[in-house]
mmCIF entry with sequence, helices, sheets and N, C-alpha, C, O atoms, coordinates in Angstrom:
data_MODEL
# 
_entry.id   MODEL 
# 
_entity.id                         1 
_entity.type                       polymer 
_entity.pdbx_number_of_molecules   1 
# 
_entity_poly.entity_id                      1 
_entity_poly.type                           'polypeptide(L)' 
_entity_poly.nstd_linkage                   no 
_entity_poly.nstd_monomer                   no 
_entity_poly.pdbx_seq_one_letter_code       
;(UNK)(UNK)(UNK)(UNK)(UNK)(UNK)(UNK)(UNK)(UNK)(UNK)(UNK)(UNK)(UNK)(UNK)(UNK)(UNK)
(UNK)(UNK)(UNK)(UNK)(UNK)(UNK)(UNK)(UNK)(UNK)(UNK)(UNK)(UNK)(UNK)(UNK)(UNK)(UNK)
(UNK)(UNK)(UNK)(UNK)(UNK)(UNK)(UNK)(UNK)(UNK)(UNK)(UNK)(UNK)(UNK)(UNK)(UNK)(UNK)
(UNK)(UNK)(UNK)(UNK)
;
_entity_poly.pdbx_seq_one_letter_code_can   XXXXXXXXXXXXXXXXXXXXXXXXXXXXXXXXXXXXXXXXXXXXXXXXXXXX 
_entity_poly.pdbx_strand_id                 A 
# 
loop_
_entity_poly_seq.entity_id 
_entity_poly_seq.num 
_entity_poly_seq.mon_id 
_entity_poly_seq.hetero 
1 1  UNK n 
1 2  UNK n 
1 3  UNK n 
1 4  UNK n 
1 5  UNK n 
1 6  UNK n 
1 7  UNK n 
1 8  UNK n 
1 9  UNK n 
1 10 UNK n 
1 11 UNK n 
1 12 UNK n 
1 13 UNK n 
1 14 UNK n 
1 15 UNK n 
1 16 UNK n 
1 17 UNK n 
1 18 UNK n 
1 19 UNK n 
1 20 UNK n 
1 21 UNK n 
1 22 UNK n 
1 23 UNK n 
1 24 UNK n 
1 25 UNK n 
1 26 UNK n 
1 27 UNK n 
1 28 UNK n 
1 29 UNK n 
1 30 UNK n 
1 31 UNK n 
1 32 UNK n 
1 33 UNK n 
1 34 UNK n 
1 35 UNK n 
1 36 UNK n 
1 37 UNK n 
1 38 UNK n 
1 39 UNK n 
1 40 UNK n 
1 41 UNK n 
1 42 UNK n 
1 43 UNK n 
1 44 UNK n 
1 45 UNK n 
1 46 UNK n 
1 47 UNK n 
1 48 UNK n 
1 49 UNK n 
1 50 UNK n 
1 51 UNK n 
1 52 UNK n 
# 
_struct_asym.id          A 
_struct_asym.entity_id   1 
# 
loop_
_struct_conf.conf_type_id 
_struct_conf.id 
_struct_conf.pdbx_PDB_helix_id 
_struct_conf.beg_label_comp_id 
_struct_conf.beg_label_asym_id 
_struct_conf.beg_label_seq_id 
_struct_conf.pdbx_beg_PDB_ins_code 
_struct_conf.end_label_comp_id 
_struct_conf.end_label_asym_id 
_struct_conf.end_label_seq_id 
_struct_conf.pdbx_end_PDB_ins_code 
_struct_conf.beg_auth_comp_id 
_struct_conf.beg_auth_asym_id 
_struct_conf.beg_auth_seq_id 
_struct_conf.end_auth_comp_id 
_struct_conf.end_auth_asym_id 
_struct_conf.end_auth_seq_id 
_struct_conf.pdbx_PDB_helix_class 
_struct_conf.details 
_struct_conf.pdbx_PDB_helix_length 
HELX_P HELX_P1 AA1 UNK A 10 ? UNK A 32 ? UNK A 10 UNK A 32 1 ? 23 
HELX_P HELX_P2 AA2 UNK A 37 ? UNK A 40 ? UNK A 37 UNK A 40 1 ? 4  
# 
_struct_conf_type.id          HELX_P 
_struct_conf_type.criteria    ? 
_struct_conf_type.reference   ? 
# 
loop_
_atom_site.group_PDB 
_atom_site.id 
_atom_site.type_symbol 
_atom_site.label_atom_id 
_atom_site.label_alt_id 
_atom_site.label_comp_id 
_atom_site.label_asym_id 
_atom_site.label_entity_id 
_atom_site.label_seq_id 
_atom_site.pdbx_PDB_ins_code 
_atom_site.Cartn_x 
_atom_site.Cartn_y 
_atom_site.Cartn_z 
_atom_site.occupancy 
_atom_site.B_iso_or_equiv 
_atom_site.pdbx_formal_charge 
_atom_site.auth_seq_id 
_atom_site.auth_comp_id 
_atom_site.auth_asym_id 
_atom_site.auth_atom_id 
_atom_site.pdbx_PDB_model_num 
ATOM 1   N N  . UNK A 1 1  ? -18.827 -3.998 -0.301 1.00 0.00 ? 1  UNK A N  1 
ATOM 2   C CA . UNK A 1 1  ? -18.535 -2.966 0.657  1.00 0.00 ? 1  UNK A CA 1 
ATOM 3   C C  . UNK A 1 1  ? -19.269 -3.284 1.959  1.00 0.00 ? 1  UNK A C  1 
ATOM 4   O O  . UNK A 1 1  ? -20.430 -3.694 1.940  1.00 0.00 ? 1  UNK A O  1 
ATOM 5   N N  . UNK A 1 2  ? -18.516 -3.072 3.204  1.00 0.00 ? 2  UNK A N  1 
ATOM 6   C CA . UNK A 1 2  ? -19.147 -3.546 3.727  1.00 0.00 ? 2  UNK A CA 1 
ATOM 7   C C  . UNK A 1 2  ? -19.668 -1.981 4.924  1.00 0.00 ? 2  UNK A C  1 
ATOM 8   O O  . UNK A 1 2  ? -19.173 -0.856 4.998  1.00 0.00 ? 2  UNK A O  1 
ATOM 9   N N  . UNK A 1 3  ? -20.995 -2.704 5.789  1.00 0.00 ? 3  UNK A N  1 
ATOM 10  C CA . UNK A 1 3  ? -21.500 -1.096 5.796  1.00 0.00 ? 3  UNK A CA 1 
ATOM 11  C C  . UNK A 1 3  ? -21.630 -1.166 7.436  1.00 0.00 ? 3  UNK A C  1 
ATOM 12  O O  . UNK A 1 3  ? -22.377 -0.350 7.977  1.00 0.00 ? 3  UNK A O  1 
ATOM 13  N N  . UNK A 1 4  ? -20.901 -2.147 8.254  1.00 0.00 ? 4  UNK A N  1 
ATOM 14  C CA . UNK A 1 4  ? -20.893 -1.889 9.656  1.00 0.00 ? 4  UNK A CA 1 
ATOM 15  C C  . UNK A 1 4  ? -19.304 -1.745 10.034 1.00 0.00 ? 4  UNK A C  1 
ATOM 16  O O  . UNK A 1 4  ? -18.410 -1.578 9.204  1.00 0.00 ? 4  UNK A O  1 
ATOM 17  N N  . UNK A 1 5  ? -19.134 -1.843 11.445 1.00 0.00 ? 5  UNK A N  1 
ATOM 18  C CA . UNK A 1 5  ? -17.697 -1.882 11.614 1.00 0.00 ? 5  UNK A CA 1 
ATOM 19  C C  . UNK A 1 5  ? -17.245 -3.169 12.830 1.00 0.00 ? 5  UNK A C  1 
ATOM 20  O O  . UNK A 1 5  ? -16.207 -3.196 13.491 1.00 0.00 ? 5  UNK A O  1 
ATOM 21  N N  . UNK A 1 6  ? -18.258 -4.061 12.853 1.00 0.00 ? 6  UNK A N  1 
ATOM 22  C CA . UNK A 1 6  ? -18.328 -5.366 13.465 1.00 0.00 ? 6  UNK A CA 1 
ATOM 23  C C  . UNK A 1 6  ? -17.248 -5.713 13.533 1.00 0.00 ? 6  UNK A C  1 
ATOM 24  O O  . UNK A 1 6  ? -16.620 -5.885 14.578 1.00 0.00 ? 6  UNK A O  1 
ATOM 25  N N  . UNK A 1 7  ? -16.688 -5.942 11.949 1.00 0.00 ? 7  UNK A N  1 
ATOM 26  C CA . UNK A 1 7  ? -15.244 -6.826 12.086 1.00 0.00 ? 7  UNK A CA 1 
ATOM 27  C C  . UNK A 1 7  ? -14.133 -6.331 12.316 1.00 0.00 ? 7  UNK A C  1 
ATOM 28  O O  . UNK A 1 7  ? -13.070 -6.865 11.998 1.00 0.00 ? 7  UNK A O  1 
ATOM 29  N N  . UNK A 1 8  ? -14.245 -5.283 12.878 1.00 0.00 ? 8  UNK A N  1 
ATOM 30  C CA . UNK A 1 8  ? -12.614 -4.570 13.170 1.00 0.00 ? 8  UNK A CA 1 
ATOM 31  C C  . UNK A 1 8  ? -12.815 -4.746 14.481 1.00 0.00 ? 8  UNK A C  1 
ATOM 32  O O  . UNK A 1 8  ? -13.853 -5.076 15.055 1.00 0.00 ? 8  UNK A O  1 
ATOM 33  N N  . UNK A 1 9  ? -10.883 -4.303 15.281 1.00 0.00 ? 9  UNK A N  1 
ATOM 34  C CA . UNK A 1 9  ? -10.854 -4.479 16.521 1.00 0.00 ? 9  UNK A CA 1 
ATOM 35  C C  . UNK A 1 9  ? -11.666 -3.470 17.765 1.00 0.00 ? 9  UNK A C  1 
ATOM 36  O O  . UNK A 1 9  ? -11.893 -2.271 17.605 1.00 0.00 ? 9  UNK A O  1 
ATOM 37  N N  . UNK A 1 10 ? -11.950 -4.093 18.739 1.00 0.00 ? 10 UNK A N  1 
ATOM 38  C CA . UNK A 1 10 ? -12.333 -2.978 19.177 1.00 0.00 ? 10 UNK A CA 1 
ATOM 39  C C  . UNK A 1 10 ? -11.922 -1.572 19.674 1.00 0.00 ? 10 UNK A C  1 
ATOM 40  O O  . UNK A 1 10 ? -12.641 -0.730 20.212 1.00 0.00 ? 10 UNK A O  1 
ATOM 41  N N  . UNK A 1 11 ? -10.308 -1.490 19.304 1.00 0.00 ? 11 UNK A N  1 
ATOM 42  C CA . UNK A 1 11 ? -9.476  -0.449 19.493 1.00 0.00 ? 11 UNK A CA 1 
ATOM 43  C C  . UNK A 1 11 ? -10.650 0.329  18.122 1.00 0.00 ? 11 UNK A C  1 
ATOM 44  O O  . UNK A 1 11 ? -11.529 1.190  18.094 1.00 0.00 ? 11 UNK A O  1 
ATOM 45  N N  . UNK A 1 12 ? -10.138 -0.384 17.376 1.00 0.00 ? 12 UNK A N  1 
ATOM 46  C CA . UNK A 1 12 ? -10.411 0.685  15.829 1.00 0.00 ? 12 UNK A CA 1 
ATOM 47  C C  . UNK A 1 12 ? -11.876 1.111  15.788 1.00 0.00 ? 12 UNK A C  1 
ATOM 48  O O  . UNK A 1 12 ? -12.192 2.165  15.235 1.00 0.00 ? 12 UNK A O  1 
ATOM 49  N N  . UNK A 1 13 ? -12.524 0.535  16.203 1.00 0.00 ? 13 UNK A N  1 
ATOM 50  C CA . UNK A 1 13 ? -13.930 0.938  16.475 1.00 0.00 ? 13 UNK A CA 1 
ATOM 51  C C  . UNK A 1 13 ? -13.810 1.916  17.381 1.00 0.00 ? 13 UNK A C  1 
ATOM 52  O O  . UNK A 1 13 ? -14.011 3.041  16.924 1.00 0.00 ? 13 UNK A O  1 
ATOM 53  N N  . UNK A 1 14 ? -13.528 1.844  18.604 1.00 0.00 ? 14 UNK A N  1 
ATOM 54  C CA . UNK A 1 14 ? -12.996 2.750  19.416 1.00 0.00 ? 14 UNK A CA 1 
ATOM 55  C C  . UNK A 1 14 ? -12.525 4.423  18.659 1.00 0.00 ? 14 UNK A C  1 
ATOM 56  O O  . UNK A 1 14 ? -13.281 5.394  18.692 1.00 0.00 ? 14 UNK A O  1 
ATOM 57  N N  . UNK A 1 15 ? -11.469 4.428  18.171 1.00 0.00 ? 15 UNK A N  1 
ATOM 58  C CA . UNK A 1 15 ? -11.277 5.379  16.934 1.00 0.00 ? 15 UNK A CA 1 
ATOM 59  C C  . UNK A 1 15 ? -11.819 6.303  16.423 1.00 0.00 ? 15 UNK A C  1 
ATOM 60  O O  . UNK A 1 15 ? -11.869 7.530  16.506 1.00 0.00 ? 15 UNK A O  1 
ATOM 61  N N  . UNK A 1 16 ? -12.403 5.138  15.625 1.00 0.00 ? 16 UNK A N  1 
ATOM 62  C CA . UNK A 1 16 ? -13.308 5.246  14.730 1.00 0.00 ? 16 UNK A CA 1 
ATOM 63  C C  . UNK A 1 16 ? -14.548 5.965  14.788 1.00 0.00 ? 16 UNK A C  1 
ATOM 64  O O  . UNK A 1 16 ? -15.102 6.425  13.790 1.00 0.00 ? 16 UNK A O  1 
ATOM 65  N N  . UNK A 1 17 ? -15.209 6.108  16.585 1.00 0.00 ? 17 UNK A N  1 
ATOM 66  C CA . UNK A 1 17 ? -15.988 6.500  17.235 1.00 0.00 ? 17 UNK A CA 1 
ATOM 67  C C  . UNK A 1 17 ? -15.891 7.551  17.386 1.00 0.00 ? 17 UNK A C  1 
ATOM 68  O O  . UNK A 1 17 ? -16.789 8.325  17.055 1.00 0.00 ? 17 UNK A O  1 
ATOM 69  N N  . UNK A 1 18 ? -14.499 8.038  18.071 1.00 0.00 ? 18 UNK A N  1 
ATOM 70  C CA . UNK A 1 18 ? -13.761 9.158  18.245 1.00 0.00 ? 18 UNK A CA 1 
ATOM 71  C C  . UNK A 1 18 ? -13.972 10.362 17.212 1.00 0.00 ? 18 UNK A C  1 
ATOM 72  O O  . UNK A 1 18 ? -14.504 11.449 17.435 1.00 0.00 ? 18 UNK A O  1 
ATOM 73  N N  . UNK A 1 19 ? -13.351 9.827  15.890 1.00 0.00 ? 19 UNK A N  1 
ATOM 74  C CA . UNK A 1 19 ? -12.823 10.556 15.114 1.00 0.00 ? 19 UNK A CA 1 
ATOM 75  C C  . UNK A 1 19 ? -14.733 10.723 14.544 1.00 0.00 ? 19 UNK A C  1 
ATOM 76  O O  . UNK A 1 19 ? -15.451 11.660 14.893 1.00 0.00 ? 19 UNK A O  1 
ATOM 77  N N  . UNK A 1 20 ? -14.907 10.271 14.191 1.00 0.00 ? 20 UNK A N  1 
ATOM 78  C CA . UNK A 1 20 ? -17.054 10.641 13.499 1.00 0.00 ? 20 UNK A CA 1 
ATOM 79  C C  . UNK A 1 20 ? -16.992 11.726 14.987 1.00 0.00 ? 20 UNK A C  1 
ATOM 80  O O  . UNK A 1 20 ? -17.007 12.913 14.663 1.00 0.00 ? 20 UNK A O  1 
ATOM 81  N N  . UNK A 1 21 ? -16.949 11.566 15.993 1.00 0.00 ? 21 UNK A N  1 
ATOM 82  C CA . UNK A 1 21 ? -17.683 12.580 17.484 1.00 0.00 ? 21 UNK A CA 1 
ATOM 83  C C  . UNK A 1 21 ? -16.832 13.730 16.485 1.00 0.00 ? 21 UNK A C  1 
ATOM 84  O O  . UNK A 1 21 ? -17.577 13.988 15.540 1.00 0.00 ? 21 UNK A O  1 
ATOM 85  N N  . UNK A 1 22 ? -15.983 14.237 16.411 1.00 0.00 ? 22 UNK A N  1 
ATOM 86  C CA . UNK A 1 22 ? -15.052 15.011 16.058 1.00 0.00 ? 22 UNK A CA 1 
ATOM 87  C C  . UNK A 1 22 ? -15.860 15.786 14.702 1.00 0.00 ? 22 UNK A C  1 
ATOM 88  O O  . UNK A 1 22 ? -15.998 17.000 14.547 1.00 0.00 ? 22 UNK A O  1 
ATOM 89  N N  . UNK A 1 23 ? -16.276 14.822 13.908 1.00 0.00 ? 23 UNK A N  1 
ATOM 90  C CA . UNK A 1 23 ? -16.432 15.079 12.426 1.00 0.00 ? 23 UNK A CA 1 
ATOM 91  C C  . UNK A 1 23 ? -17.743 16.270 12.862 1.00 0.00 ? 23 UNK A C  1 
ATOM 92  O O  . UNK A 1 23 ? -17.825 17.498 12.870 1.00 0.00 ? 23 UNK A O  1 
ATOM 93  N N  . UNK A 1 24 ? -18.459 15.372 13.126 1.00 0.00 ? 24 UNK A N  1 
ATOM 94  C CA . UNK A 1 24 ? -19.919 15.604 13.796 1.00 0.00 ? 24 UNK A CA 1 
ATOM 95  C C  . UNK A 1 24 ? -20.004 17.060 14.343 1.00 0.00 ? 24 UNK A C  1 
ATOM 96  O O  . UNK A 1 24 ? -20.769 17.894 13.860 1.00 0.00 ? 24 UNK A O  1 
ATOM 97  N N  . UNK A 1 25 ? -19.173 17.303 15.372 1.00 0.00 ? 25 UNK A N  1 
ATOM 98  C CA . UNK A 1 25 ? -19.356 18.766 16.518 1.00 0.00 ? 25 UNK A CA 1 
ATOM 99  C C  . UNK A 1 25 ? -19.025 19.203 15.457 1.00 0.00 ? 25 UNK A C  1 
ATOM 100 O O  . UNK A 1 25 ? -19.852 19.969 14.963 1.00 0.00 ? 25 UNK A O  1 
ATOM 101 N N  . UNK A 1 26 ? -17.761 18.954 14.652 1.00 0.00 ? 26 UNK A N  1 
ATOM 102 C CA . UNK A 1 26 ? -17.217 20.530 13.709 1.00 0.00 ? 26 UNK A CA 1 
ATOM 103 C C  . UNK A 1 26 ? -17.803 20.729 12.856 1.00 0.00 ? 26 UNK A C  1 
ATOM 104 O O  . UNK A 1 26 ? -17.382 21.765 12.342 1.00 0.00 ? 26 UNK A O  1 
ATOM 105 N N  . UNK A 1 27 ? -19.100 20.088 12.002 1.00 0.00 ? 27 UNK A N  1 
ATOM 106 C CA . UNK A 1 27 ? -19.473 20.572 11.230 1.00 0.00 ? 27 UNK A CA 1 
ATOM 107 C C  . UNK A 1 27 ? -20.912 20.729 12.114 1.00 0.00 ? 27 UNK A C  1 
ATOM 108 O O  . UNK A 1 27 ? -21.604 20.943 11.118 1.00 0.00 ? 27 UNK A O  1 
ATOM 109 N N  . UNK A 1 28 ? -21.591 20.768 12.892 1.00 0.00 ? 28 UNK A N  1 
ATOM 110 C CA . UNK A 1 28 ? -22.384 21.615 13.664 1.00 0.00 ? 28 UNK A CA 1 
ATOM 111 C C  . UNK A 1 28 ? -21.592 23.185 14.233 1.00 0.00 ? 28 UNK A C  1 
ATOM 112 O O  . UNK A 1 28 ? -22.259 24.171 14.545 1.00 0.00 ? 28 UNK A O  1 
ATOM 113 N N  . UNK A 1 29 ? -20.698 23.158 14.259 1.00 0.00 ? 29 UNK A N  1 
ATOM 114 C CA . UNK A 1 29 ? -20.388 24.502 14.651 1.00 0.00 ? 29 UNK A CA 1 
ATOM 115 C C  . UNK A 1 29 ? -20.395 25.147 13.401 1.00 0.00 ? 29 UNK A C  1 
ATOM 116 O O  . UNK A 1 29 ? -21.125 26.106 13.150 1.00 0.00 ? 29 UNK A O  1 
ATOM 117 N N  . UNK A 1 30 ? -19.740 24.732 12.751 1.00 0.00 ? 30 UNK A N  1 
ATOM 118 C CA . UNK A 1 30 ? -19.441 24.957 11.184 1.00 0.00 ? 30 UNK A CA 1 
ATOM 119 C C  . UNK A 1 30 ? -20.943 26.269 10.434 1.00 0.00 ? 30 UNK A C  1 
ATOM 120 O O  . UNK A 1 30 ? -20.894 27.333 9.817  1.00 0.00 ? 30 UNK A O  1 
ATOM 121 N N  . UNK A 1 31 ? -22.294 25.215 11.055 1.00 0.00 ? 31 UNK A N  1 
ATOM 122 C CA . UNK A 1 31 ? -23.226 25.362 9.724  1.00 0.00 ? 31 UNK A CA 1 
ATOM 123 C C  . UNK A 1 31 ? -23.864 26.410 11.346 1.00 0.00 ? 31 UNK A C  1 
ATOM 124 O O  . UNK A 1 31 ? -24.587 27.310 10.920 1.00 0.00 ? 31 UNK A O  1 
ATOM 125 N N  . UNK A 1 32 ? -23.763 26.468 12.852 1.00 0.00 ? 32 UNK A N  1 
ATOM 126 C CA . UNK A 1 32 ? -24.397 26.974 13.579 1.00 0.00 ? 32 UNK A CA 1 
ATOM 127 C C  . UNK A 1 32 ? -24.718 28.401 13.450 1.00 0.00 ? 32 UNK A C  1 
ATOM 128 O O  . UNK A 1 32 ? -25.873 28.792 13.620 1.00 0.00 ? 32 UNK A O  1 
ATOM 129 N N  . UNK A 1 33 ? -23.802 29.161 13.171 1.00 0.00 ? 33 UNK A N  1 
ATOM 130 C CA . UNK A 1 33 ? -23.855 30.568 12.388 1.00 0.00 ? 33 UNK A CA 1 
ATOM 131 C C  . UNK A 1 33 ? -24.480 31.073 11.451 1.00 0.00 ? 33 UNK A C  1 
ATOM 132 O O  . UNK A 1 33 ? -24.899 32.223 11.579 1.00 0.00 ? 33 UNK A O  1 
ATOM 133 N N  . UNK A 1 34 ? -24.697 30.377 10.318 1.00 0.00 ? 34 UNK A N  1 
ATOM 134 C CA . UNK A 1 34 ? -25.263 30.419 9.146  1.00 0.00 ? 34 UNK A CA 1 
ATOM 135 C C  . UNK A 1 34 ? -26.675 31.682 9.198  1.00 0.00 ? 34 UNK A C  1 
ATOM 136 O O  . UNK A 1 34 ? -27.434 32.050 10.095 1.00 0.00 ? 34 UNK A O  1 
ATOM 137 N N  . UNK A 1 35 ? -26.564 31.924 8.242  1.00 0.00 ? 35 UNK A N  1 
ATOM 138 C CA . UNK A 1 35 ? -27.507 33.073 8.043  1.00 0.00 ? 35 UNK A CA 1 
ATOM 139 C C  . UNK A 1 35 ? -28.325 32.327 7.250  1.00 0.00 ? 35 UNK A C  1 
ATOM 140 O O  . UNK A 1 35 ? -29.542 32.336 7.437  1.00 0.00 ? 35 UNK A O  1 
ATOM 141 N N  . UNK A 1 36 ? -27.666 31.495 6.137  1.00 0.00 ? 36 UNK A N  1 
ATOM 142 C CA . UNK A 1 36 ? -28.886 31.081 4.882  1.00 0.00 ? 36 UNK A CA 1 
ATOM 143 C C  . UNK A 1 36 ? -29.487 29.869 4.960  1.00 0.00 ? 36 UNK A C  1 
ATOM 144 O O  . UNK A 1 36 ? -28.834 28.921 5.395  1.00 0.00 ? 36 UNK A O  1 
ATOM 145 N N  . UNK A 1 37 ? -30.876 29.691 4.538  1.00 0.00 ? 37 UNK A N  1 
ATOM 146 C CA . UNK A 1 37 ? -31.590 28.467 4.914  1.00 0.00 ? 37 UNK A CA 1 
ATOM 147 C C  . UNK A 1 37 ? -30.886 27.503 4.647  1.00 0.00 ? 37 UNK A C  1 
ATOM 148 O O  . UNK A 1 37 ? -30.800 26.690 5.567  1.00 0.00 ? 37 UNK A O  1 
ATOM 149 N N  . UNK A 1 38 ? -30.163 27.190 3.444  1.00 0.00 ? 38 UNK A N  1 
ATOM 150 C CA . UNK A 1 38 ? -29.394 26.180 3.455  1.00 0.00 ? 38 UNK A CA 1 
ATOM 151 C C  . UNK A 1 38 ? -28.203 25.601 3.875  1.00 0.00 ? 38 UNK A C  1 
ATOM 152 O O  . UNK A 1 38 ? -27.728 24.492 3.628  1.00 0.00 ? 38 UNK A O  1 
ATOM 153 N N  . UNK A 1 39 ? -27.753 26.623 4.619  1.00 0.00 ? 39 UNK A N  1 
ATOM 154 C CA . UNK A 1 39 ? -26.460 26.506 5.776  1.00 0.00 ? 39 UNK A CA 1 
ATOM 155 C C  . UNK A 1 39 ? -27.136 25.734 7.000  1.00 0.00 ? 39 UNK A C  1 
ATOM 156 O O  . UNK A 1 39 ? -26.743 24.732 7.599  1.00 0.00 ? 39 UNK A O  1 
ATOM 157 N N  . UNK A 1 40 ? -28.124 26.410 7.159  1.00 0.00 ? 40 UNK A N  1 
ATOM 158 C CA . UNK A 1 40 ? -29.199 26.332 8.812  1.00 0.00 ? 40 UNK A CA 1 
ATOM 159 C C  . UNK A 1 40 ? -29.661 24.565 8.459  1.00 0.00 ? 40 UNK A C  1 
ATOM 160 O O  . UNK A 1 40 ? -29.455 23.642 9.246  1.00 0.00 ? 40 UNK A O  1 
ATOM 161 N N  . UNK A 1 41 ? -30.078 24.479 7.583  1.00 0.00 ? 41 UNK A N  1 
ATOM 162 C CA . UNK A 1 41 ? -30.795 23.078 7.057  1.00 0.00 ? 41 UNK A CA 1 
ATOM 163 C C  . UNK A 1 41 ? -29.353 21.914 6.772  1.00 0.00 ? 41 UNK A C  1 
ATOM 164 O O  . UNK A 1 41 ? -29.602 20.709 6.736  1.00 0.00 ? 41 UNK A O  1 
ATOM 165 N N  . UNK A 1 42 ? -28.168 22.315 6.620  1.00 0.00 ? 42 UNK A N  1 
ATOM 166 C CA . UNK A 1 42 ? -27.636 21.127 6.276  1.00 0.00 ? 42 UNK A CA 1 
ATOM 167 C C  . UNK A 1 42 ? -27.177 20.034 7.085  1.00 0.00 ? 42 UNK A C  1 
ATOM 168 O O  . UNK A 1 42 ? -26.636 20.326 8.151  1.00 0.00 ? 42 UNK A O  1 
ATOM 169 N N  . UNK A 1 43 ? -27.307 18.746 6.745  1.00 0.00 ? 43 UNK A N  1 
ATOM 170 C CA . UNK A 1 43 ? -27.086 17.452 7.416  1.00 0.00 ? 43 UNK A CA 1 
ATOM 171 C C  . UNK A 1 43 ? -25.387 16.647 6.308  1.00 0.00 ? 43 UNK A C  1 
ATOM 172 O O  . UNK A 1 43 ? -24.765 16.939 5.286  1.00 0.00 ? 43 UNK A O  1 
ATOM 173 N N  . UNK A 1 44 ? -25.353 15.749 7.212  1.00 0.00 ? 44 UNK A N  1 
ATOM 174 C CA . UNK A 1 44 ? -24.296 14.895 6.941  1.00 0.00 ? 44 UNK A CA 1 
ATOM 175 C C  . UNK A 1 44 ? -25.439 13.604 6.934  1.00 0.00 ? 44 UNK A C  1 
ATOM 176 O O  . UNK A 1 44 ? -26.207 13.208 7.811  1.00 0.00 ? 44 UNK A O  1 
ATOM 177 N N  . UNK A 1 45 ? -25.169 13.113 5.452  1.00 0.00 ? 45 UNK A N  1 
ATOM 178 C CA . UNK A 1 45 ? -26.164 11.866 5.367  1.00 0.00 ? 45 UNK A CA 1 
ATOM 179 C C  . UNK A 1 45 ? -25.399 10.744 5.463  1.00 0.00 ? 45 UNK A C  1 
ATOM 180 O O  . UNK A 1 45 ? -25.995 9.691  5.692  1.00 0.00 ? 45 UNK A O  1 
ATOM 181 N N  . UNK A 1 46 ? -23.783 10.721 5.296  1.00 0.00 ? 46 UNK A N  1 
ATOM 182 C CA . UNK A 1 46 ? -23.210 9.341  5.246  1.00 0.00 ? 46 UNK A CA 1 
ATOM 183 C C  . UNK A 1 46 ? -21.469 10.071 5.765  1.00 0.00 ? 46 UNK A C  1 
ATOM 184 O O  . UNK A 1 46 ? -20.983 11.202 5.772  1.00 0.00 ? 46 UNK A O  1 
ATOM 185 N N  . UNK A 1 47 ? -21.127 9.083  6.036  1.00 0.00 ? 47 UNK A N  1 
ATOM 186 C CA . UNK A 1 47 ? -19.162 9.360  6.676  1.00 0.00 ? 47 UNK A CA 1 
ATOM 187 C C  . UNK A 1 47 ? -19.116 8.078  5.957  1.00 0.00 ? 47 UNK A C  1 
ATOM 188 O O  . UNK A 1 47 ? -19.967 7.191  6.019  1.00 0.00 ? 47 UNK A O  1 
ATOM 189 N N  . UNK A 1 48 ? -17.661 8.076  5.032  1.00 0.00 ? 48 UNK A N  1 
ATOM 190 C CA . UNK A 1 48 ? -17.394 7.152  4.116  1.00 0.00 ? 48 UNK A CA 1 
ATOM 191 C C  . UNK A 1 48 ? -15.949 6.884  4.646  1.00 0.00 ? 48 UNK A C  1 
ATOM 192 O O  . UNK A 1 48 ? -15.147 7.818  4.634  1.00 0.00 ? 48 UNK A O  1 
ATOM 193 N N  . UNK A 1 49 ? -15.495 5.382  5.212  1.00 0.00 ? 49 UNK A N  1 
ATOM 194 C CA . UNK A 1 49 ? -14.411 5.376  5.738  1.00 0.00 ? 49 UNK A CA 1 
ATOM 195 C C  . UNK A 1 49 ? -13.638 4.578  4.259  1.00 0.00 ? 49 UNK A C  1 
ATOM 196 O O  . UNK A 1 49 ? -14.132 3.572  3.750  1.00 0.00 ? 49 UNK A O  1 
ATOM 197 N N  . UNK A 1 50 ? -12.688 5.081  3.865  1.00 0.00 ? 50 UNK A N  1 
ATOM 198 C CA . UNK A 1 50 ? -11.934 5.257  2.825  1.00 0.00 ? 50 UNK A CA 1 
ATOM 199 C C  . UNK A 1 50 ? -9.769  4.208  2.447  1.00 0.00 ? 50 UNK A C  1 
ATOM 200 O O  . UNK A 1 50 ? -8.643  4.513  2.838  1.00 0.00 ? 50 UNK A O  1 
ATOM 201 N N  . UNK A 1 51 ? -10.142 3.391  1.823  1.00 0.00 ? 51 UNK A N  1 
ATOM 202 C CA . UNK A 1 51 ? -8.376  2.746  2.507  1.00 0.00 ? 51 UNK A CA 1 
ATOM 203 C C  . UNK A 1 51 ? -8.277  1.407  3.305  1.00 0.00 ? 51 UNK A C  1 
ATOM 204 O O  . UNK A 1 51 ? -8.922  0.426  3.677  1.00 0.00 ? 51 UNK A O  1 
ATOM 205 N N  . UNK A 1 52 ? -7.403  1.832  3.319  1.00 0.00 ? 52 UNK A N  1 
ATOM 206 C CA . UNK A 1 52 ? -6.720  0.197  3.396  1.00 0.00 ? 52 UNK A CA 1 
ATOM 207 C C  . UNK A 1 52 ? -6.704  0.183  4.800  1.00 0.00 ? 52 UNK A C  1 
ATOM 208 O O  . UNK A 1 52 ? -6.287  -0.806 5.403  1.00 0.00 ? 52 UNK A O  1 
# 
């Protein structure tokens, strides 16, 4: 598995960039509300790009 994105084009990296910015804000808005410590405390430890 490989764990950078070196070998793709730089369109898809490009993307790829895009779409994580995306992932990222919505689940900060997501948990920003939260009342319970563990809403307030949660992180994203890994984005797993998935396929062919």
């Amino acid at each position: 598995m490989k764990s950078n994105l070196d070998h793709l084009p730089d369109r898809q990296q490009d993307e790829l960039a895009a779409i994580t910015g995306h992932l990222l804000r919505g689940f900060e808005a997501a948990v920003a509300g939260g009342t319970q410590p563990w809403r307030r405390g949660a992180k994203i430890y890994k984005i797993i790009l998935f396929g062919s």
